[in-house]
Biopython code that builds the backbone (N, CA, C, O; Angstrom):
import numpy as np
from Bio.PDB.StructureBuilder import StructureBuilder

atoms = [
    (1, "UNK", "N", (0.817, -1.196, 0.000)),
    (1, "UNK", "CA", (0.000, 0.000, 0.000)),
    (1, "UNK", "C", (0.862, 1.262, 0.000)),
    (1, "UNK", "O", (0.502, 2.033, -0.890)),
    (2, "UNK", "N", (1.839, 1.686, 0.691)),
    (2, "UNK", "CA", (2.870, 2.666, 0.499)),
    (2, "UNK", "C", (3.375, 2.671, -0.835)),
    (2, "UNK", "O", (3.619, 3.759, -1.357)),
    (3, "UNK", "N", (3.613, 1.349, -1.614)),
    (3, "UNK", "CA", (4.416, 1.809, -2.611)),
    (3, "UNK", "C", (3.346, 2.554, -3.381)),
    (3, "UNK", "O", (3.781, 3.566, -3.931)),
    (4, "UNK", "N", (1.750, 2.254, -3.604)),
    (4, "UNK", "CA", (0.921, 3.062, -4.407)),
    (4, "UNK", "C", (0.876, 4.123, -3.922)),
    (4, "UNK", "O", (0.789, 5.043, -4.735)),
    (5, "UNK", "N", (0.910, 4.515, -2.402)),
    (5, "UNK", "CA", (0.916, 6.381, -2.138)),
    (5, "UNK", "C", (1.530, 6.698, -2.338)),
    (5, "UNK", "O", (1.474, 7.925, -2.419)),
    (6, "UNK", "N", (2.961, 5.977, -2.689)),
    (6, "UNK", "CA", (4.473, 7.105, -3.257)),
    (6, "UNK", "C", (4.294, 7.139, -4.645)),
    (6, "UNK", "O", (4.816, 8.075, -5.250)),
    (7, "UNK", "N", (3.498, 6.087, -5.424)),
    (7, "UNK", "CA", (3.605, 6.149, -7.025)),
    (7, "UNK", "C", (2.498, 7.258, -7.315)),
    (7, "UNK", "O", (2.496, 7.947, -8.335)),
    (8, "UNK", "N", (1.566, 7.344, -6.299)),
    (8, "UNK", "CA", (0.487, 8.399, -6.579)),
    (8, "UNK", "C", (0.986, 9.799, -6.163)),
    (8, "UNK", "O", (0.461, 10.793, -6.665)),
    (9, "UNK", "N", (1.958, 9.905, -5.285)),
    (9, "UNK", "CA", (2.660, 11.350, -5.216)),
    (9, "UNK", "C", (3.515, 11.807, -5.964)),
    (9, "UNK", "O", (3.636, 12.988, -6.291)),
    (10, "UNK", "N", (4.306, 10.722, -6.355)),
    (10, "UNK", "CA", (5.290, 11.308, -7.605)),
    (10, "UNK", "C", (4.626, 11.291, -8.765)),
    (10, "UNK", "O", (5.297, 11.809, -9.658)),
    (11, "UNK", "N", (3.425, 10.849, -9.164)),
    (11, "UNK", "CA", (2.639, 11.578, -10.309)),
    (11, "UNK", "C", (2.233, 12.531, -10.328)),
    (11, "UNK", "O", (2.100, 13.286, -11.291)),
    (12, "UNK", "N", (1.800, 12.758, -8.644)),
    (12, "UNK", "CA", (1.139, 14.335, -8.616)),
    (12, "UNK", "C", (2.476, 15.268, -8.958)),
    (12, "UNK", "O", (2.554, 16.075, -9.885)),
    (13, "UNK", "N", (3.176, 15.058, -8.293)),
    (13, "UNK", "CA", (4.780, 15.903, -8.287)),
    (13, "UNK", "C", (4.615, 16.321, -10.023)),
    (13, "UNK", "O", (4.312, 17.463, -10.370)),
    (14, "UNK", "N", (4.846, 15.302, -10.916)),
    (14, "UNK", "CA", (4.598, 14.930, -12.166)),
    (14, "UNK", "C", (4.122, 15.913, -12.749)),
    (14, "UNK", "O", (4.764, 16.703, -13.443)),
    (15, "UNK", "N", (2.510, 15.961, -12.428)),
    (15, "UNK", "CA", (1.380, 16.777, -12.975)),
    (15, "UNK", "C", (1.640, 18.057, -12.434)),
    (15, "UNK", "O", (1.344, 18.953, -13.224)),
    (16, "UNK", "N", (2.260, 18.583, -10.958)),
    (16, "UNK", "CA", (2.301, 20.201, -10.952)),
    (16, "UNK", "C", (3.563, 20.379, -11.632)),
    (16, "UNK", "O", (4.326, 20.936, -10.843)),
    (17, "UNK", "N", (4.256, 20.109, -12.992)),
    (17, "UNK", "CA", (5.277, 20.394, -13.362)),
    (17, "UNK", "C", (4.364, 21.443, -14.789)),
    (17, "UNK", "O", (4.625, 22.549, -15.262)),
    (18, "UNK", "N", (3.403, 20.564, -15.048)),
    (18, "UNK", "CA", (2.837, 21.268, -16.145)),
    (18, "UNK", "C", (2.195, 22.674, -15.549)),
    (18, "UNK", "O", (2.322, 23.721, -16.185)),
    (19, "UNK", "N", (1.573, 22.629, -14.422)),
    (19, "UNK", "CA", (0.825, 23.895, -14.036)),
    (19, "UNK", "C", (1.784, 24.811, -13.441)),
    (19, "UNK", "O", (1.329, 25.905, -13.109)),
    (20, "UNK", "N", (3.397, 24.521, -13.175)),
    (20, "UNK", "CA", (4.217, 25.465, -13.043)),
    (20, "UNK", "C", (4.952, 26.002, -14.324)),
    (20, "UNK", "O", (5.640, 27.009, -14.491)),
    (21, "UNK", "N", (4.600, 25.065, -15.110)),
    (21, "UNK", "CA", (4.881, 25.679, -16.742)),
    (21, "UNK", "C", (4.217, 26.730, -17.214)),
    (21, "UNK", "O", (4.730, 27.682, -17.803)),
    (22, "UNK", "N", (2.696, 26.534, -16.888)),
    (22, "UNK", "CA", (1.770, 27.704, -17.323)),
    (22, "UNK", "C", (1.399, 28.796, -15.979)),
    (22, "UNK", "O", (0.671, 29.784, -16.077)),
    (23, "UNK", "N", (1.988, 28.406, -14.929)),
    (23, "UNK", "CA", (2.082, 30.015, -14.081)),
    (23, "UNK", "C", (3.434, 30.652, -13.927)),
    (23, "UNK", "O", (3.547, 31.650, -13.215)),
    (24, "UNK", "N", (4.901, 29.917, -14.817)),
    (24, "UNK", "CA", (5.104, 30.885, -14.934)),
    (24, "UNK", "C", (5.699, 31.721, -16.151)),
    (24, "UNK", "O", (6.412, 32.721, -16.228)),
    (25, "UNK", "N", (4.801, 30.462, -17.508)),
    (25, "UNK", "CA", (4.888, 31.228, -18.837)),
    (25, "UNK", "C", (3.750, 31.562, -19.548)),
    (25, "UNK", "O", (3.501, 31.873, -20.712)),
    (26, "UNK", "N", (3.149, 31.416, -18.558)),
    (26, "UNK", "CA", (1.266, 31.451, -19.188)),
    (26, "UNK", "C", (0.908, 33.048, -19.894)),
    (26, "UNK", "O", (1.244, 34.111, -19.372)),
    (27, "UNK", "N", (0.149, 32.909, -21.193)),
    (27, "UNK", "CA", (0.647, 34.210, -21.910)),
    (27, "UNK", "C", (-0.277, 35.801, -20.748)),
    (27, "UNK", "O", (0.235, 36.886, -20.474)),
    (28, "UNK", "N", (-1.329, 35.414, -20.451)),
    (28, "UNK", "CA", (-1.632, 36.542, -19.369)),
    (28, "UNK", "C", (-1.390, 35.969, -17.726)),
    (28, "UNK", "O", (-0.762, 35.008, -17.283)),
    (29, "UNK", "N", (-2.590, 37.556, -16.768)),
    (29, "UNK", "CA", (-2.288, 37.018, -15.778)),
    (29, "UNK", "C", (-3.191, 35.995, -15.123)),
    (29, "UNK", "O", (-2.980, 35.423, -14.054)),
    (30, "UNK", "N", (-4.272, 35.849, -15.962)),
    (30, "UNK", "CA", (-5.377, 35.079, -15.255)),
    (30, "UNK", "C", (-5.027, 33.198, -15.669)),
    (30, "UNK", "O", (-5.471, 32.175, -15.147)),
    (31, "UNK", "N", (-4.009, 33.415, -16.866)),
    (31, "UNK", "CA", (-3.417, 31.973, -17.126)),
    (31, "UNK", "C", (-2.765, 31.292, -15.444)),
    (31, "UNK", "O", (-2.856, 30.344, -14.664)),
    (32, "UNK", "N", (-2.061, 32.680, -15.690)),
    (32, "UNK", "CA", (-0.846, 32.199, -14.347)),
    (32, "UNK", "C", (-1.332, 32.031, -12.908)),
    (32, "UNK", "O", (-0.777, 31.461, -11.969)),
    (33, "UNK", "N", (-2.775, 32.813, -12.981)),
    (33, "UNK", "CA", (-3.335, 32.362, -11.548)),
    (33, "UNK", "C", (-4.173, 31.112, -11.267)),
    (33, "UNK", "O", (-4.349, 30.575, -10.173)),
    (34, "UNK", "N", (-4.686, 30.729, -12.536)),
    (34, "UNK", "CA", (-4.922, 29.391, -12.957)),
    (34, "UNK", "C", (-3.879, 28.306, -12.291)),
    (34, "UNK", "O", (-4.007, 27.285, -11.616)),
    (35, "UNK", "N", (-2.817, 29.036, -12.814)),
    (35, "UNK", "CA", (-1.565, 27.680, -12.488)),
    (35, "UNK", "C", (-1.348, 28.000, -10.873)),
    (35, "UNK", "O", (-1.235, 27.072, -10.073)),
    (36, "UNK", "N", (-1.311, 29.093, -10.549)),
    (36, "UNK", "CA", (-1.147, 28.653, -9.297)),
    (36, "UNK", "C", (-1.774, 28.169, -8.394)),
    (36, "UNK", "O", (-1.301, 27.843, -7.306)),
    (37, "UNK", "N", (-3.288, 28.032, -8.854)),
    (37, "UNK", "CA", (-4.247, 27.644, -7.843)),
    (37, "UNK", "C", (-4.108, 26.270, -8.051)),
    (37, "UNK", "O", (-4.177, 25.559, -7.048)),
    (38, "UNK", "N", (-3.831, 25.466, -9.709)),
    (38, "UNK", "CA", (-4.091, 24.216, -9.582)),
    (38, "UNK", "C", (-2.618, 23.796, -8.949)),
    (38, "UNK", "O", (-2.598, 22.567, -8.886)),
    (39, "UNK", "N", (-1.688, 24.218, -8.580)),
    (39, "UNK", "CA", (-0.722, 23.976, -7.836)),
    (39, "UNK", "C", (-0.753, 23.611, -6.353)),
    (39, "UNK", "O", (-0.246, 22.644, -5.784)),
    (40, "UNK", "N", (-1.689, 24.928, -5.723)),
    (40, "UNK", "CA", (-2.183, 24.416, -4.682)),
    (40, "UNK", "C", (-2.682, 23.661, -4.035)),
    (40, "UNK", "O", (-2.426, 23.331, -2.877)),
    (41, "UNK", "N", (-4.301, 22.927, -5.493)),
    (41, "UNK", "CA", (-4.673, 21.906, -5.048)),
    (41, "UNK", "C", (-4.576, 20.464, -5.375)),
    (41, "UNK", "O", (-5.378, 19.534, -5.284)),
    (42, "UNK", "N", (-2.977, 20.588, -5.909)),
    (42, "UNK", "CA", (-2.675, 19.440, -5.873)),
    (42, "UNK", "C", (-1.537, 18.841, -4.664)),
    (42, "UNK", "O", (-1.248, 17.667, -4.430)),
    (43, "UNK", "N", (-0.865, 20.470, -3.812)),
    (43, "UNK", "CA", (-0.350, 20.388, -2.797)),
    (43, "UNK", "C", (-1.265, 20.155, -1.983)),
    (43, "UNK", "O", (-0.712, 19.692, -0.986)),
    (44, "UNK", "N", (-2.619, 20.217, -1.784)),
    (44, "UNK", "CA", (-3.209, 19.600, -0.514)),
    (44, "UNK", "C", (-3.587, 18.342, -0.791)),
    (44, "UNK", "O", (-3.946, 17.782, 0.245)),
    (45, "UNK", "N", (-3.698, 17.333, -2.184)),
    (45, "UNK", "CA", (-3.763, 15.940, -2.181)),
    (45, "UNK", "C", (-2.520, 15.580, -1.839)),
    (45, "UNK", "O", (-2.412, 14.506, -1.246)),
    (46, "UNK", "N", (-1.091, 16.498, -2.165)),
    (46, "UNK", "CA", (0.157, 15.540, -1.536)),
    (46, "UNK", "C", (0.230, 15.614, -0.373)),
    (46, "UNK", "O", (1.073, 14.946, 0.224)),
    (47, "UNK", "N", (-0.696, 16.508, 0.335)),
    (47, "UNK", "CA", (-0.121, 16.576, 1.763)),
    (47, "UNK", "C", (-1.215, 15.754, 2.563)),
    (47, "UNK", "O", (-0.865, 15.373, 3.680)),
    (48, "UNK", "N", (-2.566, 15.413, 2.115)),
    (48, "UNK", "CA", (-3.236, 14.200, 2.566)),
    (48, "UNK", "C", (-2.463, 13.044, 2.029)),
    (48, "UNK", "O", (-2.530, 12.107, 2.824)),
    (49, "UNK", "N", (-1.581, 12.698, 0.717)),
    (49, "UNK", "CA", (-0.913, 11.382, 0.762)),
    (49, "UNK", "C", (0.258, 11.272, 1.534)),
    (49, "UNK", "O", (0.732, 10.140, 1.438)),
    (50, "UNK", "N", (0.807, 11.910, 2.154)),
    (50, "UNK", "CA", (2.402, 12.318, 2.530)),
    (50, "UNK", "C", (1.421, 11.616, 4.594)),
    (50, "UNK", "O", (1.905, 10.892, 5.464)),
    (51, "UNK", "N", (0.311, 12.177, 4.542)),
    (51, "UNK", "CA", (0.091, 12.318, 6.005)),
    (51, "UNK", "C", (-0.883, 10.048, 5.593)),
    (51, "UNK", "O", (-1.084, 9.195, 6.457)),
    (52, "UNK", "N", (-1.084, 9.968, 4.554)),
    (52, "UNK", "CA", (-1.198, 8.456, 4.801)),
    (52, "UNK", "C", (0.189, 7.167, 4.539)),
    (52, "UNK", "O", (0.339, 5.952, 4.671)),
    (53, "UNK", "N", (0.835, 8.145, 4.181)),
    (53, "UNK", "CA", (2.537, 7.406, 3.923)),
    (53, "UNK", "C", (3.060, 7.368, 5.822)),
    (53, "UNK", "O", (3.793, 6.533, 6.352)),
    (54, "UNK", "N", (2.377, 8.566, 6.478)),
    (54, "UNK", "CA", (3.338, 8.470, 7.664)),
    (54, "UNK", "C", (2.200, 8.045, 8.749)),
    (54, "UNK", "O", (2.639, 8.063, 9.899)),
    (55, "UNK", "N", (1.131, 7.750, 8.658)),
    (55, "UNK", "CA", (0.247, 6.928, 9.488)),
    (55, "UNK", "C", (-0.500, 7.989, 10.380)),
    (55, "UNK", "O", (-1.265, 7.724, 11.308)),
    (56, "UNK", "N", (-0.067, 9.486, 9.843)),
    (56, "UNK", "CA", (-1.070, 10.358, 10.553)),
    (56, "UNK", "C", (-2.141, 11.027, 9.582)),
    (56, "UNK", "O", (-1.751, 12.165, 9.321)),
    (57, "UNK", "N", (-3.028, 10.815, 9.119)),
    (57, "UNK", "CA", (-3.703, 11.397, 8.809)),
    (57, "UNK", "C", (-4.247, 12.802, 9.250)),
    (57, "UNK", "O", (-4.166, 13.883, 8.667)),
    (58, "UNK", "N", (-4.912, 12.420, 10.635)),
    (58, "UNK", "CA", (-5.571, 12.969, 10.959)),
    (58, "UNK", "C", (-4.644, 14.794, 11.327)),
    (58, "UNK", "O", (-5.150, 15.917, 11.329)),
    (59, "UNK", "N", (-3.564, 14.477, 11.521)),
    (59, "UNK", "CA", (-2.741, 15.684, 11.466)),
    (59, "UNK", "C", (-2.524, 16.610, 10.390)),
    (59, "UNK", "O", (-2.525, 17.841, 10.418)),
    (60, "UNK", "N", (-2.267, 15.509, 9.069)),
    (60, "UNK", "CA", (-2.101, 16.265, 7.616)),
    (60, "UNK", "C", (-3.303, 16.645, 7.510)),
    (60, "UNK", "O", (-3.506, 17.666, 6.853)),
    (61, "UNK", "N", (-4.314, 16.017, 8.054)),
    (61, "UNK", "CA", (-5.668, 16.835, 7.122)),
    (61, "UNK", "C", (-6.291, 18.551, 7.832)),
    (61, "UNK", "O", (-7.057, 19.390, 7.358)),
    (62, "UNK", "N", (-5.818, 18.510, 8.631)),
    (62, "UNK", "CA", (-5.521, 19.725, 9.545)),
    (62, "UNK", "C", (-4.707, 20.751, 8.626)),
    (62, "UNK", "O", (-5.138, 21.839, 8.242)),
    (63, "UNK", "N", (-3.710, 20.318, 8.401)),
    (63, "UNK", "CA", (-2.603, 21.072, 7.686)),
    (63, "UNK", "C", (-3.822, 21.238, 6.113)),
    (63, "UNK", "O", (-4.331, 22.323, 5.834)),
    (64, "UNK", "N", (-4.000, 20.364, 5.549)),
    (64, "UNK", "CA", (-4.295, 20.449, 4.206)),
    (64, "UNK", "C", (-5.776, 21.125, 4.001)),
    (64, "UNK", "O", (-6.361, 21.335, 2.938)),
    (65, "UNK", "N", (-6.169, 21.378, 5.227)),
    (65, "UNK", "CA", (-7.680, 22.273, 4.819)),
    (65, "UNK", "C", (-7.356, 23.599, 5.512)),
    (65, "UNK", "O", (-8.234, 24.455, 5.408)),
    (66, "UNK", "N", (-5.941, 24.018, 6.396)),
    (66, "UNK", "CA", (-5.979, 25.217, 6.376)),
    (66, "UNK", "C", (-5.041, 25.966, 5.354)),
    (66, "UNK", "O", (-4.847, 27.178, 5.264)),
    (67, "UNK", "N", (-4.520, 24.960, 4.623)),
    (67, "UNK", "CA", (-3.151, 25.141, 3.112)),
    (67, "UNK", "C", (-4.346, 25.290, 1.877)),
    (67, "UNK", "O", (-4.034, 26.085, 0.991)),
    (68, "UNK", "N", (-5.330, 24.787, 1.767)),
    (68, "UNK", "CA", (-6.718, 24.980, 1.319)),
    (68, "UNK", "C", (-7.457, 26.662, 1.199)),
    (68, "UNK", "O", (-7.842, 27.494, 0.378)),
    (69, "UNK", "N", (-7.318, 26.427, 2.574)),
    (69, "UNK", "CA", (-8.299, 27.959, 2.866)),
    (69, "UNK", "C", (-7.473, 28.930, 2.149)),
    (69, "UNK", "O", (-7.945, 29.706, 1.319)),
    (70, "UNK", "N", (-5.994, 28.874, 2.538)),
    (70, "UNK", "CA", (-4.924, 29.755, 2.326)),
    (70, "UNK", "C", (-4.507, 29.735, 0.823)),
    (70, "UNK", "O", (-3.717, 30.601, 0.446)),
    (71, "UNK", "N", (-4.916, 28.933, 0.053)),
    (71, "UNK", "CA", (-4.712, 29.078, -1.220)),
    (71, "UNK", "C", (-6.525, 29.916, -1.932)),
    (71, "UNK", "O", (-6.519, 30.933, -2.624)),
    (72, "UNK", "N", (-7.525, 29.345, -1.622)),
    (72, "UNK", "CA", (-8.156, 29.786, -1.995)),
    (72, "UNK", "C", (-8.130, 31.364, -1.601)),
    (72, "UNK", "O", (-8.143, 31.965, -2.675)),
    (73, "UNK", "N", (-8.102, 32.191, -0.650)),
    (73, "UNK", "CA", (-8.082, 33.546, -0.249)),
    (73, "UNK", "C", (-7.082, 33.802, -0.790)),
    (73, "UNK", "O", (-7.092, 35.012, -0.566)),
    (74, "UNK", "N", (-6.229, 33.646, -1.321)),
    (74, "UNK", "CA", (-5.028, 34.095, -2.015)),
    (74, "UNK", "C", (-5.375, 34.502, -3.322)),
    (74, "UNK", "O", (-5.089, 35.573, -3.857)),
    (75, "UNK", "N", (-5.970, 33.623, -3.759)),
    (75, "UNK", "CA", (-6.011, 33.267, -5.377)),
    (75, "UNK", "C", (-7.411, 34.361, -5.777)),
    (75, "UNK", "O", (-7.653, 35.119, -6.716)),
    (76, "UNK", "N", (-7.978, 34.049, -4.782)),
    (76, "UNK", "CA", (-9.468, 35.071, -4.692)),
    (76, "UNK", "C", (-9.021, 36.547, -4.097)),
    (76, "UNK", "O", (-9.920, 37.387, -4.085)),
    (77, "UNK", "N", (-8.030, 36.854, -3.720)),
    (77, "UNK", "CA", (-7.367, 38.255, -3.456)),
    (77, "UNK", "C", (-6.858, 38.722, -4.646)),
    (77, "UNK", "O", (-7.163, 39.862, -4.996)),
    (78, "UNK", "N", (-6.038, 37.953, -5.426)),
    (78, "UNK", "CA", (-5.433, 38.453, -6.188)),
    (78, "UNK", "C", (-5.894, 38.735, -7.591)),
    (78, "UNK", "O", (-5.516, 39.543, -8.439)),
    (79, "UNK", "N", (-7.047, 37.599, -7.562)),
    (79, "UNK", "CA", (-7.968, 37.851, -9.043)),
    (79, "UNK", "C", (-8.624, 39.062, -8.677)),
    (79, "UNK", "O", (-8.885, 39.553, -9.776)),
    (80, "UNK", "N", (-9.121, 39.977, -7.660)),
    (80, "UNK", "CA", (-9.990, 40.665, -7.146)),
    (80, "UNK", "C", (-9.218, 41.623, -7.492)),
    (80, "UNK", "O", (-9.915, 42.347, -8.202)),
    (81, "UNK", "N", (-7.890, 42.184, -7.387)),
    (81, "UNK", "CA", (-6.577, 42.779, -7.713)),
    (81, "UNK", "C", (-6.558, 43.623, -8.990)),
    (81, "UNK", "O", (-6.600, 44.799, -9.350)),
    (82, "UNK", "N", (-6.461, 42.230, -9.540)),
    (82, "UNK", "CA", (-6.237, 42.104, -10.910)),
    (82, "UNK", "C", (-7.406, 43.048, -11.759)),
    (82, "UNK", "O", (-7.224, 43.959, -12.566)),
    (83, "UNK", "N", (-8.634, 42.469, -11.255)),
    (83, "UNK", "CA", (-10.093, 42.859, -12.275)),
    (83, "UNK", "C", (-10.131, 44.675, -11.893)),
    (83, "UNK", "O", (-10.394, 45.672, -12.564)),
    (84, "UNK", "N", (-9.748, 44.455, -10.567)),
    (84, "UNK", "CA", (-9.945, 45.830, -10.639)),
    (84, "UNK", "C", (-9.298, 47.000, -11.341)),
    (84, "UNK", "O", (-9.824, 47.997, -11.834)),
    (85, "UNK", "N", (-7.597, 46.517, -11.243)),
    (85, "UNK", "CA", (-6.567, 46.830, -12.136)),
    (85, "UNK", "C", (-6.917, 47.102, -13.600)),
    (85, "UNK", "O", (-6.447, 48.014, -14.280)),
    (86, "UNK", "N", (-7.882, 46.107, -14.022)),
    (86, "UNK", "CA", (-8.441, 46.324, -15.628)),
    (86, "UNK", "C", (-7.419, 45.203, -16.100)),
    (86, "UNK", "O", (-7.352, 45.124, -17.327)),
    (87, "UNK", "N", (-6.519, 44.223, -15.327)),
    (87, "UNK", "CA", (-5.752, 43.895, -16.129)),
    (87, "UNK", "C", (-5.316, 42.295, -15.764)),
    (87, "UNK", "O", (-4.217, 41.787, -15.540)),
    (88, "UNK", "N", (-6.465, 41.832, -15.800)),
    (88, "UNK", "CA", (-6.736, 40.234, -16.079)),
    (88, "UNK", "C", (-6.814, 39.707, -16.965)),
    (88, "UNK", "O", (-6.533, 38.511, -16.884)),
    (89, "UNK", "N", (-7.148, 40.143, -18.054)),
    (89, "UNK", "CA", (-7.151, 39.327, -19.163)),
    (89, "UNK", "C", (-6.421, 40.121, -20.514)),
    (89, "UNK", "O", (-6.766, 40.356, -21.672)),
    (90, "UNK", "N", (-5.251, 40.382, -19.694)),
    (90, "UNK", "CA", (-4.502, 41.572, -20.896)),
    (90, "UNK", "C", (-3.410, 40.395, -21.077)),
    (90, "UNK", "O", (-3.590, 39.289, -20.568)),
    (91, "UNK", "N", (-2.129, 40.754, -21.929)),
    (91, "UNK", "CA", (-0.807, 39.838, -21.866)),
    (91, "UNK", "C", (0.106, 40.615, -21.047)),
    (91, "UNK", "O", (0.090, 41.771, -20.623)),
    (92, "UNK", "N", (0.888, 39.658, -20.951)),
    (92, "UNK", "CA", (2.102, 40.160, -19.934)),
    (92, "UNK", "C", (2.998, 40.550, -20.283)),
    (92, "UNK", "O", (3.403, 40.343, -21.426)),
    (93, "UNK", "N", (3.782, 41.441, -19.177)),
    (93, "UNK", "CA", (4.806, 41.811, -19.527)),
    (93, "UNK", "C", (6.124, 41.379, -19.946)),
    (93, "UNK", "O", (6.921, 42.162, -20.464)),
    (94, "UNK", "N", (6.404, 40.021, -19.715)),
    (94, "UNK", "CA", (7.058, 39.220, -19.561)),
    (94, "UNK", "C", (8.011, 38.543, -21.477)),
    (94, "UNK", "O", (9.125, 38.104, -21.760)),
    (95, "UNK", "N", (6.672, 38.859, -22.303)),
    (95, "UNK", "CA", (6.775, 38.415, -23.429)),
    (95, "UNK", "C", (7.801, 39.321, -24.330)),
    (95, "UNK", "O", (8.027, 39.018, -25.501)),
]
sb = StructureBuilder()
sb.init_structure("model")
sb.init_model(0)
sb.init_chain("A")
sb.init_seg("    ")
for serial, (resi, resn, name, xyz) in enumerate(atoms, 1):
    if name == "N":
        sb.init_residue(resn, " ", resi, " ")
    sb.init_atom(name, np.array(xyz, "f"), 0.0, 1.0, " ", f" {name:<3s}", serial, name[0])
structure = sb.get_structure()
């Protein structure tokens, strides 16, 4: 059973490689907040598998619904930012 929670975390690992691709070459800013949110919530499935690899659950899931809250108010601050800015769905500077 461990070896499937480590093969299921290093896929996740895997999969936020692509959503750090597109937050931090994504052509605007609402791409890149995209990526960072799905970053987040794939850091709170590693941190519920990380807390069934070490036999505490009940501790990681503590951690992973207030790493939760803290990504969502983030992500919802900064889009709020942005719209007001006028400049969510413009391109970046970056290009």
């Amino acid at each position: 059973m461990t070896t499937f929670f480590l093969s299921i975390a290093l896929g996740l690992l895997f999969l936020m490689l692509f959503s750090l691709y597109r937050a931090l070459f994504g052509p605007t800013v609402l791409d890149r907040l995209i990526g960072v949110n799905a970053i987040g919530s794939k850091t709170v499935m590693l941190l519920l598998l990380i807390g069934f690899l070490y036999g505490r659950v009940d501790m990681f899931v503590d951690i992973a619904l207030a790493y939760a809250f803290l990504n969502f108010v983030t992500v919802l601050a900064a889009s709020r930012y942005f719209h007001k800015r006028k400049g969510l769905y413009e391109e970046s500077f970056m290009d």
